[in-house]
N, C-alpha and C positions, 0 to 999 in steps of 0.2 A: 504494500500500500504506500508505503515512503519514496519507494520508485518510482510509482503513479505519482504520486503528489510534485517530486521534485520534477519528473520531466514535465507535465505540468506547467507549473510555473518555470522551467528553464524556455519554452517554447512561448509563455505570455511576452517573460524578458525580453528573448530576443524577437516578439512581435511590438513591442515597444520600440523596439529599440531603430522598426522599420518603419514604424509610422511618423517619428520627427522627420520635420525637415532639414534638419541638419545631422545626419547620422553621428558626426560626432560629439552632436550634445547631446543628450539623453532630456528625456520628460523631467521635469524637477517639480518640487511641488512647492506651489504658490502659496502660502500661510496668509490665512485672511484679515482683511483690516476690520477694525471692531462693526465697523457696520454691514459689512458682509457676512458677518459673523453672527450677528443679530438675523439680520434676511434669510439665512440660511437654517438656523435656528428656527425662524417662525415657518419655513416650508416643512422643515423636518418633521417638527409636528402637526402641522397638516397631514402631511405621509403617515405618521406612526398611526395618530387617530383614526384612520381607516383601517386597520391591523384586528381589530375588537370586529368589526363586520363583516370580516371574510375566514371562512370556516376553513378554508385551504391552506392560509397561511401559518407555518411552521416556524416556533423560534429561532433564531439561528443565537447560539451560544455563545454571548459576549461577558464569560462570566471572571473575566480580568481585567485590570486596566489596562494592560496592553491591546487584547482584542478589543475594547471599547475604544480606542485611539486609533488602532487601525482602521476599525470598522468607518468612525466620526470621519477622517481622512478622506477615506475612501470617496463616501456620500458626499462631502465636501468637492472633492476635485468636480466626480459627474456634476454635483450641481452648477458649481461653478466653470463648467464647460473645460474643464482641464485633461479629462477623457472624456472619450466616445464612449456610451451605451454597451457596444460592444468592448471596449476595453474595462470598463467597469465590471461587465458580467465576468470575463474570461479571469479577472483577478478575485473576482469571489469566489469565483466556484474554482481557482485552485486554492483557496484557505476552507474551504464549503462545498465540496462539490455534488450534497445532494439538498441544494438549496438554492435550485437555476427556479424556482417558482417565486422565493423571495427577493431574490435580485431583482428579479423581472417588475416585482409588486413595486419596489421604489424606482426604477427606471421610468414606470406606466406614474407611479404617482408624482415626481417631478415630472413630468411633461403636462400634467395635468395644470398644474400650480404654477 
């Protein structure tokens, strides 16, 4: 299963690593200014609140600070347009990979919002 997971994510890496326009800089991640920060915050839970009325959705296990950081990040970039929908997914589901139904749920609910 560690050999799934790592090829995985060695194959997200280096689809990152194809989708900058400058192959030799890689994606870097943008830390938001407090009012982005705020906006982002008040989408998210918009997103979470619909979590309670959908019977499909399945927790995904953020039961550390670190996952919780990553997780926050993550959500952060897509919303703030720093990946693609698809690069979002493909890095969830290699820390999550049977949880392509909850990625999808904040992907559909950031577009919504």
């Amino acid at each position: 299963m560690r050999v799934l997971q790592f090829t995985i994510l060695l194959l997200v890496a280096l689809g990152l690593a194809g989708c900058s326009t400058n192959s030799a800089t890689p994606k870097t991640y943008k830390a938001p200014t407090a009012k982005k920060l705020a906006d982002y915050q008040k989408t998210m839970s918009l997103v979470a609140s619909g979590i309670k009325h959908d019977s499909k959705y399945n927790k995904i296990e953020l039961d550390t600070p670190q996952k919780k950081a990553w997780f926050k990040q993550l959500t952060y970039q897509l919303w703030d347009r720093q990946i693609s929908n698809k690069e979002f997914m493909a890095m969830g589901l290699a820390k999550y990979p049977t949880h392509k139904y909850e990625f999808d749920f904040v992907i559909r609910g950031f577009a919504k919002y």
